[in-house]
CHARMM internal coordinates of N, CA and C (Angstrom, degrees):
IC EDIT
DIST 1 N 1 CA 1.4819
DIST 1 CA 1 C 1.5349
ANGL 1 N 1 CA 1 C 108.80
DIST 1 C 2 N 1.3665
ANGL 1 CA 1 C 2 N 115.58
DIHE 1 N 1 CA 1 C 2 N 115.72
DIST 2 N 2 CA 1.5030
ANGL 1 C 2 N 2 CA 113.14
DIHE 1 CA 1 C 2 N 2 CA -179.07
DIST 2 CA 2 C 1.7538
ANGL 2 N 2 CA 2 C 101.06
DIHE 1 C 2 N 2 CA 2 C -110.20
DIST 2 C 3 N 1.2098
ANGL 2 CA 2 C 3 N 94.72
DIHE 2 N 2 CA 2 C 3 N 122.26
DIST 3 N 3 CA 1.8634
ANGL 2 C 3 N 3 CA 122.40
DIHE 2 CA 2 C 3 N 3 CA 158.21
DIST 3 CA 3 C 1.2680
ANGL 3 N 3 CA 3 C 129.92
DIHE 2 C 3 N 3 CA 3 C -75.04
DIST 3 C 4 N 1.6705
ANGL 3 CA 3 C 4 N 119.43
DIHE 3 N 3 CA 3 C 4 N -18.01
DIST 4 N 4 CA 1.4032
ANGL 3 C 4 N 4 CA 102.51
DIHE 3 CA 3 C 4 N 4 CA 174.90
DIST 4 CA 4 C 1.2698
ANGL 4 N 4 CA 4 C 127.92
DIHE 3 C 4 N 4 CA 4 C -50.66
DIST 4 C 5 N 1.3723
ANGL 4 CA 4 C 5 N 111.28
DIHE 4 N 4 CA 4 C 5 N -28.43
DIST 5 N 5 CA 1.7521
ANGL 4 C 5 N 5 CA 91.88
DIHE 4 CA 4 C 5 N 5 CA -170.08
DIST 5 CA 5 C 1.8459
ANGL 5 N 5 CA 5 C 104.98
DIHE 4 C 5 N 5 CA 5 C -102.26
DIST 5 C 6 N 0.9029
ANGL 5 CA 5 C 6 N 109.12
DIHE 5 N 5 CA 5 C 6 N 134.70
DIST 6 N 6 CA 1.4342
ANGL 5 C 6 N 6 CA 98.61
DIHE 5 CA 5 C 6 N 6 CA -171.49
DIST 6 CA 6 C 1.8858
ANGL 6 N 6 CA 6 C 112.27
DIHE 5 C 6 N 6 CA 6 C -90.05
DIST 6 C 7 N 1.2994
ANGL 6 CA 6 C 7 N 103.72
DIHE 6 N 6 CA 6 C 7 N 68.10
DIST 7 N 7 CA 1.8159
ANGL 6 C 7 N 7 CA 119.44
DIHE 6 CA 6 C 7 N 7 CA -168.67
DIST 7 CA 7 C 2.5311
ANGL 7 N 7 CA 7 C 92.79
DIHE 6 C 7 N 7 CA 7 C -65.13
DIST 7 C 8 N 1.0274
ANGL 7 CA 7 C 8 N 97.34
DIHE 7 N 7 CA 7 C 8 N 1.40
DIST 8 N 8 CA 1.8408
ANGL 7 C 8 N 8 CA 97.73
DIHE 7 CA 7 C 8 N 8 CA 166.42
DIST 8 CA 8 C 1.5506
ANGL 8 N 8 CA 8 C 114.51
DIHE 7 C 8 N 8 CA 8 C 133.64
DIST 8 C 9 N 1.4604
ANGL 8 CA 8 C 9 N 99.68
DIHE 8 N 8 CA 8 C 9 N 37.14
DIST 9 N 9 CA 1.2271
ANGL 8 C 9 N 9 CA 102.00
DIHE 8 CA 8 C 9 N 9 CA -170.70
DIST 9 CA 9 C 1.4672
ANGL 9 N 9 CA 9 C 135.14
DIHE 8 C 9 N 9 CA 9 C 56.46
DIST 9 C 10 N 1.3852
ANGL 9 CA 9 C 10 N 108.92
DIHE 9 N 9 CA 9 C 10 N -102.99
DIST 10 N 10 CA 1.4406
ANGL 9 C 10 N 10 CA 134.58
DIHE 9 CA 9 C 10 N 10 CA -178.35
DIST 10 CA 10 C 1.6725
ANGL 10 N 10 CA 10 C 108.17
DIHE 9 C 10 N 10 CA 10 C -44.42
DIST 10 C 11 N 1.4780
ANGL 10 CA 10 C 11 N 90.74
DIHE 10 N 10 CA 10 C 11 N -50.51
DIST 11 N 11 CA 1.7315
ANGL 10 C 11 N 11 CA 107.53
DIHE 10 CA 10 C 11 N 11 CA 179.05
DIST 11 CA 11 C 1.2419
ANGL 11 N 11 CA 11 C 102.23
DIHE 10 C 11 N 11 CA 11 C -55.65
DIST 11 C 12 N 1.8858
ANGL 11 CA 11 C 12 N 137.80
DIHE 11 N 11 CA 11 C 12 N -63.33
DIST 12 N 12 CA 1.1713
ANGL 11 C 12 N 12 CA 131.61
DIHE 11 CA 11 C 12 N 12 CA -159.06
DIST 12 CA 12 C 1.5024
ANGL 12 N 12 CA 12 C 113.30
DIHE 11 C 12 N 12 CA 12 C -63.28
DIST 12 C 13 N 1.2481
ANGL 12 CA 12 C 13 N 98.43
DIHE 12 N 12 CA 12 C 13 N -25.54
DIST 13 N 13 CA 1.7104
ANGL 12 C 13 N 13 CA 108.87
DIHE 12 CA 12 C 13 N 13 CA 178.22
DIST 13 CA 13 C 1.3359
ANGL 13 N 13 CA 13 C 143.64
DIHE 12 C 13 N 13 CA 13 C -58.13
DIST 13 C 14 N 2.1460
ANGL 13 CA 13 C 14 N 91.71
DIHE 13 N 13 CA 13 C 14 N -30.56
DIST 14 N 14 CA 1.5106
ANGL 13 C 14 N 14 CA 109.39
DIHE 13 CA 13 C 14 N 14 CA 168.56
DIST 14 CA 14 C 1.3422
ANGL 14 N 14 CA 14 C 91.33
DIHE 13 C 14 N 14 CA 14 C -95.93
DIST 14 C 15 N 1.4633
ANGL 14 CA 14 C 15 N 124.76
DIHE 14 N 14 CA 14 C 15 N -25.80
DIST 15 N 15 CA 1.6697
ANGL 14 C 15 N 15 CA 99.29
DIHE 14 CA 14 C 15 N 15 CA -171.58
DIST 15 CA 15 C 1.8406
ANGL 15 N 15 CA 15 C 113.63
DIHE 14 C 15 N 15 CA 15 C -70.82
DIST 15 C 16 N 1.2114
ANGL 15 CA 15 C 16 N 83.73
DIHE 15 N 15 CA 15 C 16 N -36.51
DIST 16 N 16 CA 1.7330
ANGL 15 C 16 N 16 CA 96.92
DIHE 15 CA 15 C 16 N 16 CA -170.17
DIST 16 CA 16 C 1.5154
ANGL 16 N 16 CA 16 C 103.03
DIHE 15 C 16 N 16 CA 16 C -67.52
END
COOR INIT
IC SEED 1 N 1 CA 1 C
IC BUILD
């Protein structure tokens, strides 16, 4: 799971 880009937080988190 990569975090650098912050595409909405929470959102990238379930997407990723």
């Amino acid at each position: 799971m990569q975090v650098h880009p912050p595409y909405g937080n929470a959102a990238k988190f379930e997407t990723l």
